[in-house]
FIVOTI-610545 format. One record per residue (C-alpha): residue number from 1; residue in one letter; chain; x, y, z. Coordinates in Angstrom, 2 decimals. Example, Ala and Ser with C-alpha at 12.3 -4.5 7.8 and 13.67 -1.06 7.14 Angstrom:
FIVOTI-610545
<1, "a", "A", <12.30, -4.50, 7.80>>
<2, "s", "A", <13.67, -1.06, 7.14>>
This chain:
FIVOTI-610545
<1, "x", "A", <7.62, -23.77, -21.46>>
<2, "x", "A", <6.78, -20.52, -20.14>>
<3, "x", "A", <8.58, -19.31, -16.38>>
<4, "x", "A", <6.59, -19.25, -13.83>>
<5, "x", "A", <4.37, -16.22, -12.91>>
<6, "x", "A", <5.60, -14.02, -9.95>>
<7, "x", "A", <3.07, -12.29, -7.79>>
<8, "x", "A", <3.92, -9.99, -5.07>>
<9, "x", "A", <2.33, -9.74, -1.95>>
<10, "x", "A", <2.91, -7.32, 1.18>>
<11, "x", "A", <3.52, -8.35, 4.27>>
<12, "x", "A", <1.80, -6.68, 7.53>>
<13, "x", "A", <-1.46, -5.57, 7.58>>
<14, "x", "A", <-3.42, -6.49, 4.17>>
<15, "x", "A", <-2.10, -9.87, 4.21>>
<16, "x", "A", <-4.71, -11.58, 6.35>>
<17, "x", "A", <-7.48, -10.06, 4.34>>
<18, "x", "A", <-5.61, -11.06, 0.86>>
<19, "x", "A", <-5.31, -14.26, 1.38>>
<20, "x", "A", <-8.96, -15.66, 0.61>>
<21, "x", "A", <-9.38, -13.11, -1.92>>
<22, "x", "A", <-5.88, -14.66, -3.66>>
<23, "x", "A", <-7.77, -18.12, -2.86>>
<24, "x", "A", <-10.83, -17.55, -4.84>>
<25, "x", "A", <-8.36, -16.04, -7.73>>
<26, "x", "A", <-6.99, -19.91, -7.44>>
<27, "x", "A", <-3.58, -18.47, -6.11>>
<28, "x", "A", <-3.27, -20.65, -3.14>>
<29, "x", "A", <0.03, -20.50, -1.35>>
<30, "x", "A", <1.68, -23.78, -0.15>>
<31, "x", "A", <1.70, -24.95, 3.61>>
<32, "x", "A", <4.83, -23.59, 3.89>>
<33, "x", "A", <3.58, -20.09, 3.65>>
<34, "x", "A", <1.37, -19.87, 6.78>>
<35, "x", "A", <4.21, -21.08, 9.34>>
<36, "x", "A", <4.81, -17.97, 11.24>>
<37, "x", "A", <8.53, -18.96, 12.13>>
<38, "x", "A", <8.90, -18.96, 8.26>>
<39, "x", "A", <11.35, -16.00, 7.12>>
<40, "x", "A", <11.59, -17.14, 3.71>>
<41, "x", "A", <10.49, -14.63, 0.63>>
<42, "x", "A", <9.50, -16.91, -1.97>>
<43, "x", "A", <6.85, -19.82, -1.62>>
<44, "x", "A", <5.10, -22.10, -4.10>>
<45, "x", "A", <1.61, -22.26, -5.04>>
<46, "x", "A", <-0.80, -25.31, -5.67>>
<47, "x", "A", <-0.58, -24.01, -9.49>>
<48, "x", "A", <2.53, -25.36, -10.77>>
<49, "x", "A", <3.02, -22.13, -12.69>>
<50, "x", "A", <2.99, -19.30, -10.18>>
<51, "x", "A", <5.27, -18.50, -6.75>>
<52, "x", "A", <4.74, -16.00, -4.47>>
<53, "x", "A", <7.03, -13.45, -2.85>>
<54, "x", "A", <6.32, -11.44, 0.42>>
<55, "x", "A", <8.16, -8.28, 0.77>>
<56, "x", "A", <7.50, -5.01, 1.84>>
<57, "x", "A", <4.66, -3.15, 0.50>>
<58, "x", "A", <6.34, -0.45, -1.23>>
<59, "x", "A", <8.59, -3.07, -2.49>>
<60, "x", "A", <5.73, -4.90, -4.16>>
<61, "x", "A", <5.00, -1.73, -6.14>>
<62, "x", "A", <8.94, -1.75, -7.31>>
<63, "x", "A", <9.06, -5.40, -8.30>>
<64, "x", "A", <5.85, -5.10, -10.35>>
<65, "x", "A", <6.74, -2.21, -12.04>>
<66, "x", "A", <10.17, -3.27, -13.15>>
<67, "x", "A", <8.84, -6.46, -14.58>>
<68, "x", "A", <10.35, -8.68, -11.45>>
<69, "x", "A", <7.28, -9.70, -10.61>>
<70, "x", "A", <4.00, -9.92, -13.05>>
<71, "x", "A", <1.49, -9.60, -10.61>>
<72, "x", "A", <1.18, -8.12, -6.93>>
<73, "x", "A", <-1.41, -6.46, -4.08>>
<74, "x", "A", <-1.15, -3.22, -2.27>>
<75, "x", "A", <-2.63, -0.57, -0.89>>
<76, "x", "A", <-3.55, 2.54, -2.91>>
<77, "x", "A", <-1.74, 4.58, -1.06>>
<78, "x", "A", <1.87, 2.75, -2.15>>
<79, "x", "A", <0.36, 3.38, -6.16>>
<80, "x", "A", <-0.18, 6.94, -5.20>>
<81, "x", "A", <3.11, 7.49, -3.92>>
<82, "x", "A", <5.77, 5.87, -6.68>>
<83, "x", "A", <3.18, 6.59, -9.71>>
<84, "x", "A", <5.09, 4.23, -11.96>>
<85, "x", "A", <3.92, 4.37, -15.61>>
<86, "x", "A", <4.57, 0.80, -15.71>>
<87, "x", "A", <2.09, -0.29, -13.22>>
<88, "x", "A", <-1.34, -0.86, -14.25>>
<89, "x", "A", <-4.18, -1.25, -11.14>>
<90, "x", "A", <-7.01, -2.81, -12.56>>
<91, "x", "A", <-8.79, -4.02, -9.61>>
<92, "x", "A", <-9.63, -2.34, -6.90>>
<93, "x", "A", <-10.07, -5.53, -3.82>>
<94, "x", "A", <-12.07, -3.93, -1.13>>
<95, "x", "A", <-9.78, -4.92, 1.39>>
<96, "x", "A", <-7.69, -3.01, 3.79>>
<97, "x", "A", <-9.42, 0.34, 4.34>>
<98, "x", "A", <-8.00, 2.86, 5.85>>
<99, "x", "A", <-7.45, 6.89, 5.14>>
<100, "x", "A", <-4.27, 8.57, 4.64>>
<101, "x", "A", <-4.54, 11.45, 7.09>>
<102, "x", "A", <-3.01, 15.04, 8.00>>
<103, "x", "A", <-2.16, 14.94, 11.62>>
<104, "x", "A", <-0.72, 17.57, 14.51>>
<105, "x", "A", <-0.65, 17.84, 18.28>>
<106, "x", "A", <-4.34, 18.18, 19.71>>
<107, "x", "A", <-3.47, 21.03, 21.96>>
<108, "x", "A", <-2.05, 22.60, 18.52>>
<109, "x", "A", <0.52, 22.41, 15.66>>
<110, "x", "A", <4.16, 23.82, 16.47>>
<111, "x", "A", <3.72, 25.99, 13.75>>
<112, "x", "A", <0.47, 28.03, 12.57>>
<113, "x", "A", <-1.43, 26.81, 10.17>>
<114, "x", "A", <-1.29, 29.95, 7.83>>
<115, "x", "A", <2.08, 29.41, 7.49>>
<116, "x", "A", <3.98, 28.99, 4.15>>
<117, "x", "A", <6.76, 26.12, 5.05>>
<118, "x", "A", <5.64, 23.50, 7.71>>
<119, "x", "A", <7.98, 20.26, 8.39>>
<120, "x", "A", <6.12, 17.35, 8.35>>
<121, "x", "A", <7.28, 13.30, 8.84>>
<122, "x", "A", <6.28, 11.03, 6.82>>
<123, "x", "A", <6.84, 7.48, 4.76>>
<124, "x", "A", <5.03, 8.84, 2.03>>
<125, "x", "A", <6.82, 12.54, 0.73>>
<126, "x", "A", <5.53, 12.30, -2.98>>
<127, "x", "A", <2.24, 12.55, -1.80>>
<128, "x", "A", <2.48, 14.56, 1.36>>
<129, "x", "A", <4.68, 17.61, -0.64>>
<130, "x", "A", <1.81, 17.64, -3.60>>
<131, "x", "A", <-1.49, 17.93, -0.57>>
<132, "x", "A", <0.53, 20.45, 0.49>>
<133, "x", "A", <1.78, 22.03, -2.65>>
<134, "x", "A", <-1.73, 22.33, -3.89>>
<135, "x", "A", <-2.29, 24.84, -0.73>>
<136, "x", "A", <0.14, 26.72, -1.59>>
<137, "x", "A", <2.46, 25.10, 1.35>>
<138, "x", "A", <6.18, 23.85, 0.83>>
<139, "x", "A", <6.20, 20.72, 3.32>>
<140, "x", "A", <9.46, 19.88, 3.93>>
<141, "x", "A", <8.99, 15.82, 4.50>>
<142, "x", "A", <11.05, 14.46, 6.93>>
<143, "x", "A", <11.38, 10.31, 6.03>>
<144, "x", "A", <10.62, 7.99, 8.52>>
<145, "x", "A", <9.80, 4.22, 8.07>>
<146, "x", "A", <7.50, 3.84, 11.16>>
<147, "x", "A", <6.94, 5.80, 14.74>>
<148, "x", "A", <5.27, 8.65, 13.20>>
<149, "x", "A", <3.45, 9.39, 16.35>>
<150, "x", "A", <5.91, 10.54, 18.32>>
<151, "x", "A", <7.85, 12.93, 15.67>>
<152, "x", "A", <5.73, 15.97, 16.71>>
<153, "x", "A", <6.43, 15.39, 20.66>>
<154, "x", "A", <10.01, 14.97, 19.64>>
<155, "x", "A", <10.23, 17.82, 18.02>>
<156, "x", "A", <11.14, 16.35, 14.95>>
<157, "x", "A", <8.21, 17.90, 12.76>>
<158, "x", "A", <4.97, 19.58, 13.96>>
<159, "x", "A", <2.37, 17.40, 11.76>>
<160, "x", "A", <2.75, 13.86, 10.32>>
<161, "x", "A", <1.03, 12.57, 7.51>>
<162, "x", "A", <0.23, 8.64, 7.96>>
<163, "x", "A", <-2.05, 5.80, 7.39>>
<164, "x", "A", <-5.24, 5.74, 9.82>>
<165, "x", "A", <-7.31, 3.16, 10.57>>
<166, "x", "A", <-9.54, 3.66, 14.08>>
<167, "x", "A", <-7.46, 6.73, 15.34>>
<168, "x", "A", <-6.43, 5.12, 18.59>>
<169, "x", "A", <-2.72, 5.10, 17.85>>
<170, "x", "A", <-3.11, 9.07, 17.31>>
<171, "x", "A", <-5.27, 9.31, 20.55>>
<172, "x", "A", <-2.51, 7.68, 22.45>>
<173, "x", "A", <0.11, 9.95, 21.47>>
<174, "x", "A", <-1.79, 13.66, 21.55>>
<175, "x", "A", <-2.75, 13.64, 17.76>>
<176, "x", "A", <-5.80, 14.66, 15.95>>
<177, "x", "A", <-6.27, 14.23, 12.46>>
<178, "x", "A", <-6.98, 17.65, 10.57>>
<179, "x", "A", <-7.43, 16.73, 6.90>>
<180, "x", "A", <-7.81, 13.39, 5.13>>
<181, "x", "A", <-5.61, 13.06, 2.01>>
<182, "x", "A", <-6.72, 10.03, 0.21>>
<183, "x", "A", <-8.86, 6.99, 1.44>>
<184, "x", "A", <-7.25, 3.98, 0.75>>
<185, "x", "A", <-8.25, 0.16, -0.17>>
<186, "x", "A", <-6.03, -2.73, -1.44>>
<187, "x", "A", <-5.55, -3.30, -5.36>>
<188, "x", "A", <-4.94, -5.81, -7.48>>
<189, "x", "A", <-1.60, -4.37, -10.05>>
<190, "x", "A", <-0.10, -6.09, -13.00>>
<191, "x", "A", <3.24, -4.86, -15.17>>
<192, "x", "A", <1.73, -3.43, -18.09>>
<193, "x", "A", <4.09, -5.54, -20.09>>
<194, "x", "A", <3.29, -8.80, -18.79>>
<195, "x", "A", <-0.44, -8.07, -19.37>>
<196, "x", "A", <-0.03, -7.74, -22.79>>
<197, "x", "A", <2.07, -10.28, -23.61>>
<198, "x", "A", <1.42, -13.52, -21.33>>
<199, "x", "A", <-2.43, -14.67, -21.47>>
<200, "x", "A", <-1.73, -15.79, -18.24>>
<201, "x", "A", <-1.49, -12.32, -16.37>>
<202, "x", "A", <-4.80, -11.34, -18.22>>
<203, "x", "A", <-6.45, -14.69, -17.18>>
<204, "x", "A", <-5.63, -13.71, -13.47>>
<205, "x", "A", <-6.39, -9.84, -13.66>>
<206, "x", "A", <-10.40, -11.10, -15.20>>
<207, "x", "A", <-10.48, -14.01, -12.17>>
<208, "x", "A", <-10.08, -11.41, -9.86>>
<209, "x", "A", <-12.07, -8.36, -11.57>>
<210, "x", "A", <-14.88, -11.50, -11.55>>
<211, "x", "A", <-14.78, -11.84, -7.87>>
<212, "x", "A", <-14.48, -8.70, -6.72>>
<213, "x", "A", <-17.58, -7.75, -9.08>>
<214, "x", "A", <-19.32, -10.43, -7.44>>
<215, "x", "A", <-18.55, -9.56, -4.34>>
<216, "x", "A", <-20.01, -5.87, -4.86>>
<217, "x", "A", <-23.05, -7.40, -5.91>>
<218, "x", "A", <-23.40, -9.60, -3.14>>
């Protein structure tokens, strides 16, 4: 008998807007999963065949790609970022919009904008260092995790580059946005592996390229 399938799912803010989308896939997680007191990583699903884990986002792109996992959801911007030859995205979900945005101080950037070398902070340096490489702009990308915001009024860097949604985080911490990098939505990956050697990978990848394609024509 075959092991069960593994798909990867991120915690924070796509989850909500996964969940009936994974539902109408038929990847329905047990009770378990929706007590929020429950710290646990792996759950089980009404199909006898598949569990879930809930990790990080950009951990969801690592466990996919190694072969950990077969399946997973994130965000665009996580795909962009790692580029892993072994992850395949061949559904794009609709869910969890947002824009991956330049950023500075509104009453102006630390350093001028003409200049050659900025500093920048950032959870996402693959991507910031090549928007700014293709400007002809070293970024040095300082690595943070979270608190973007208040990196420039710290002194730490004098732009960020950072996931936007309605701006109001940047408005409450003197930011503007100045360029938008990449907009982002939530996709549907798969190991490239697994797709092409367990039917059941490929059976899930078609339920959900079915529902999202009916959901664009709705």
């Amino acid at each position: 008998m075959n092991a069960p399938l593994t798909f990867a799912i991120p915690k924070g803010r796509i989850l909500d807007e996964a969940l009936p989308v994974m539902a109408r896939a038929g990847v329905v997680p047990e009770a378990a999963f929706h007590d929020k007191d429950n710290r646990s990583l792996t759950f089980a699903c009404e199909r006898e065949d598949l569990r879930l884990i809930r990790v990080r986002a950009f951990d969801v792109a690592t466990f996919v790609a190694h072969g950990a996992a077969q399946l997973g959801i994130v965000g665009s911007d996580v795909i962009e970022e790692f580029d892993y030859p072994d992850l395949y995205a061949p559904v794009d979900l609709s869910i969890g919009h947002c824009r991956l945005c330049v950023a500075e101080p509104e009453s102006g950037a630390a350093t001028p904008s003409r200049a050659s070398h900025l500093r920048v902070a950032t959870k996402y340096p693959n991507i910031t260092r090549r928007h700014f490489e293709a400007r002809g702009i070293q970024a040095e990308c300082v690595k943070l995790n979270g608190a973007m915001e208040i990196a420039p009024a710290l002194g730490l860097a004098g732009r960020i580059v950072d996931l936007v949604s309605s701006g109001r985080t940047l408005a409450e911490n003197g930011l503007i946005e100045t360029s938008t990098i990449m907009q982002v939505s939530a996709r549907l990956i798969a190991n490239r592996a697994a797709m092409k050697t367990d039917p059941r990978v490929a059976a899930l990848v078609e339920a959900f390229r079915r529902n999202a394609d009916s959901e664009t024509a709705a």
